[in-house]
N, C-alpha and C positions, 0 to 999 in steps of 0.2 A: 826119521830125518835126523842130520847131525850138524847141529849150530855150532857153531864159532866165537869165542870174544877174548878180546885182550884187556883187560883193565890196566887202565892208566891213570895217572901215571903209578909206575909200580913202587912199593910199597909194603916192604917184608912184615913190617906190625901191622897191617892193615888186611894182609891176606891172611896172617895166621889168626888174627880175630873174625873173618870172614870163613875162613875151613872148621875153627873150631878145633876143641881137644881133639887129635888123631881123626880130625875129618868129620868130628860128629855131627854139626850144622849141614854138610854136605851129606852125609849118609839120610839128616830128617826129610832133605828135600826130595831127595831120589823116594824115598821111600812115601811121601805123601803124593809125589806128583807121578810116581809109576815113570824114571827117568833115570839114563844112567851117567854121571858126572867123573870125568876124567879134567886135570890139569897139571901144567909143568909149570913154574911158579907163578907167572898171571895169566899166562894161556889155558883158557877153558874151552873144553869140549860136550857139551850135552848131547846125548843120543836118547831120540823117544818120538813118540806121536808130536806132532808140529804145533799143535798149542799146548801143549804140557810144555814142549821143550821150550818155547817161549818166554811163558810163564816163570818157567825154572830161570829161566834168564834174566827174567823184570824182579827175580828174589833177589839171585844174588846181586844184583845192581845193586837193587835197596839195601841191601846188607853192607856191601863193598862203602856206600856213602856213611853209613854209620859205624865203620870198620877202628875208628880212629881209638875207639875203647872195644873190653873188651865183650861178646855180644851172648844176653843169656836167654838159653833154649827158648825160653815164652814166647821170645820176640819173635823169634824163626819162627814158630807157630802162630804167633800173630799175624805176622803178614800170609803166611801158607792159606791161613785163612781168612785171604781175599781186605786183608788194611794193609796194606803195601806203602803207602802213603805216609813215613815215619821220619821224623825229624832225628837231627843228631845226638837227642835226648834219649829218642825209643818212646817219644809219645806219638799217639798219633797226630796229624795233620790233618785238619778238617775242611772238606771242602764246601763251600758257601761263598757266599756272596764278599764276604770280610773277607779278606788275602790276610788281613793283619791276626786275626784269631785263634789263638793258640794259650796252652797254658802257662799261668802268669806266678805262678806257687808249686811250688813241691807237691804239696796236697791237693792242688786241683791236677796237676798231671798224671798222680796214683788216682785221682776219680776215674782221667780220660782212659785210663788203662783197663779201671775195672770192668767200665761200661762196654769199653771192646773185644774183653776177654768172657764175660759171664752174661749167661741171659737176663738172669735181673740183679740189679744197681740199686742201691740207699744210695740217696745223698743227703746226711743232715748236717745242718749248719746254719747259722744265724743271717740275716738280711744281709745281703752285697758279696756274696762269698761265689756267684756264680752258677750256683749249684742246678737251677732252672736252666739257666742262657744256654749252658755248656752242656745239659742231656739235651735240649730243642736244637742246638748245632749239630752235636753230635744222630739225632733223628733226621734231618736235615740231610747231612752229609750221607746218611747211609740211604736215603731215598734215590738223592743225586748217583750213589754207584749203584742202582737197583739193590743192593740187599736186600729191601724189603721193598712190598709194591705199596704202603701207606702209612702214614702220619698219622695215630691218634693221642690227642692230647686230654686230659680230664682234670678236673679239680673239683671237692666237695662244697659244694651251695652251702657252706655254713656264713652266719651271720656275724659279722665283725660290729654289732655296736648298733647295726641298721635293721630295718626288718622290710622283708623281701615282698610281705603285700602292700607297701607302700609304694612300691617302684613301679610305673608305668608298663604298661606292654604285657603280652603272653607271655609264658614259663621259659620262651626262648630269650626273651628280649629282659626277663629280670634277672637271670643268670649269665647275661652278656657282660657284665661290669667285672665280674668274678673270674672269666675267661681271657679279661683283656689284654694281662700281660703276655700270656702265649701268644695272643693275634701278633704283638709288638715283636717280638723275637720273631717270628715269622716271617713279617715286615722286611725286617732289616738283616736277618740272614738271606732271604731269597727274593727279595724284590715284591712290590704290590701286586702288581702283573701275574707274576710271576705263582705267586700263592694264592687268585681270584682263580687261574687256570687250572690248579692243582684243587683247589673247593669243587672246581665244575667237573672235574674228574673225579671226585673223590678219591683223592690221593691223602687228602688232608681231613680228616675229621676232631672237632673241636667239640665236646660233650662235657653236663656236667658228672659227676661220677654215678650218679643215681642211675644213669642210661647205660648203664656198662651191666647190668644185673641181665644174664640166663645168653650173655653174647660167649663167642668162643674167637677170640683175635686169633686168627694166622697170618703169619708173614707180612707181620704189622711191629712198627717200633713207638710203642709207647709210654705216657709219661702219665705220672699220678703226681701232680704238684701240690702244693699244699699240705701234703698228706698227715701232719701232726693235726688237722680237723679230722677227721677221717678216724669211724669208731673201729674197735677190733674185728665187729662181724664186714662193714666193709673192709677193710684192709683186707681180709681173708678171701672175700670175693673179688675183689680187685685182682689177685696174683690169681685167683685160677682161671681168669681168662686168657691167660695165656695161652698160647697156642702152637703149632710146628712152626720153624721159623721164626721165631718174635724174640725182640728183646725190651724189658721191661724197663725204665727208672724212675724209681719214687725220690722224690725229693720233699725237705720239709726242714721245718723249723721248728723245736720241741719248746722253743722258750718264747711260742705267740702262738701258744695252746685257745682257740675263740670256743672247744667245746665248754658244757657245765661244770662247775668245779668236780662234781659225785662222776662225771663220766672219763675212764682211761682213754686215752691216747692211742688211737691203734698203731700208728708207726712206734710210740714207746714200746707198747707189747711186740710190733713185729720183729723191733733190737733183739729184742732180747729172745724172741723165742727161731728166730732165722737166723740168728750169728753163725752157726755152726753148719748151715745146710750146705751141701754140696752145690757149686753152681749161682749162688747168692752171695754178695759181693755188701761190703759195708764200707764207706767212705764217709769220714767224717771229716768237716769244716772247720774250719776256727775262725777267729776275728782276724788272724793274722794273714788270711789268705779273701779276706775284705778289699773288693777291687773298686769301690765307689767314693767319693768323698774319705779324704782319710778321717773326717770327723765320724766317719759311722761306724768305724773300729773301735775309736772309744768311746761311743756312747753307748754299744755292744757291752763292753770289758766294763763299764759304770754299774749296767743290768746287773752283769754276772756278778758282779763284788758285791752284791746286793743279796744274792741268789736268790733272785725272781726273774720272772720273765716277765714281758708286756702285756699287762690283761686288756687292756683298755682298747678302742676304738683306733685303730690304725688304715692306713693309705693303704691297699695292694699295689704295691707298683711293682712285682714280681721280683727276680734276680739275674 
């Protein structure tokens, strides 16, 4: 089959950043989608199988719209593979319930990238920095384009100050408290409804981290919050549940460590011993990328001038 399109209005800097060096962004496309691309300045022609050739057509849209600089290879490959969905920045666009959603920092938009480029995501950073909301949007949004067929969320039952045979209710109902803020981002990215329907399908599972031991996730987008409670042997177990299909992100905060003082940090050990892995993605937070109360940036940066972090008994109210 052979489509047709004119892009308008034309646009000489906008199509040579859409062709790329000597046509190279058109060469990736043809070559990923099995399609052959001919044009005279904004006349395009694709010839190919009728949903490739489509396809090829919904790229270079999205390219033509973010044409106005100039566009690098990633990006092509980004969308190629199925995020099509990119604002004028080259981040992506997330689809959820919020229209308004999107990233608010330099450094939250290199997270949004990582997490769409690589199967597992760090995110560390201090309280309000996003790093929770924006991998639950981002799981969210990729359920919403089928990417994946489910939702799993986890965080470690550690003790912030309380202790958990105090709390009323079965092993489900004393570890409800600790899960709460992922229900909230759920909430409010997709509706109550909307995520009651997605529980009853189990599209969405909510666990704490101890129940992820001897599973194998496929074609599941999941998140490990909290994770500076989280010892080195789980951390270790956590990432190999991974599975075909899946994309990981851990998120955490290294300076509201609740384990014993004598026990490491398994996200501190996974910095350091996963920096360099292929496919593993590290994004760090700052206070400056703090999107809640501007008083909780510097009460963040008061901590830090201190160099300690918060031992003491604190609120989860996620990020």
């Amino acid at each position: 089959m052979i489509l047709r399109h004119t892009f308008t209005p034309p646009n000489n800097t906008r199509m040579g950043h859409l062709c790329g060096p000597t046509d190279a962004h058109l060469r990736s496309i043809e070559a990923a989608l099995q399609v052959r691309i001919a044009h005279r300045f904004e006349q395009f022609k694709v010839e190919g199988a009728k949903a490739k050739a489509e396809l090829a057509l919904q790229v270079l849209q999205a390219l033509y719209e973010i044409a106005d600089r100039p566009i690098a290879p990633d990006q092509v490959q980004l969308m190629l593979a199925g995020d099509l969905n990119i604002d004028a920045d080259g981040t992506p666009l997330l689809s959820t319930r919020r229209a308004d959603l999107r990233a608010r920092t330099a450094n939250q938009a290199s997270y949004l990238m990582n997490i769409a480029e690589h199967d597992i995501t760090f995110g560390i950073g201090p309280a309000g920095t996003g790093k929770t909301y924006l991998a639950v949007a981002c799981a969210v949004d990729a359920l919403e384009r089928n990417a994946v067929q489910r939702i799993v969320l986890t965080r470690p039952a550690v003790e912030a100050g309380e202790r958990l045979g105090f709390l009323p209710g079965d092993l489900t109902q004393k570890v409800d408290p600790y899960l709460r803020p992922l229900y909230d981002a759920l909430y409010e990215l997709m509706g109550f409804d909307k995520v009651q329907k997605a529980f009853e399908r189990q599209q969405i599972e909510v666990a704490p981290l101890a129940f992820m031991r001897g599973r194998t996730l496929n074609h599941a987008f999941v998140i490990l919050d909290e994770a500076q409670n989280t010892t080195p042997e789980q951390m270790k177990m956590f990432l190999t549940r991974i599975g075909f299909g899946s994309k990981a992100v851990v998120t955490g905060d290294v300076s509201q460590i609740d384990l014993p003082s004598t026990q490491l940090s398994g996200l501190i050990e996974a910095e350091r011993v996963l920096q360099r892995v292929q496919g593993i993605a590290m994004s760090r937070l700052t206070s400056a990328d703090v999107v809640r109360h501007p008083l909780v940036a510097r009460i963040v940066d008061a901590y830090d001038a201190q160099g300690r972090g918060l031992r003491q008994p604190k609120s989860r109210t996620g990020d």
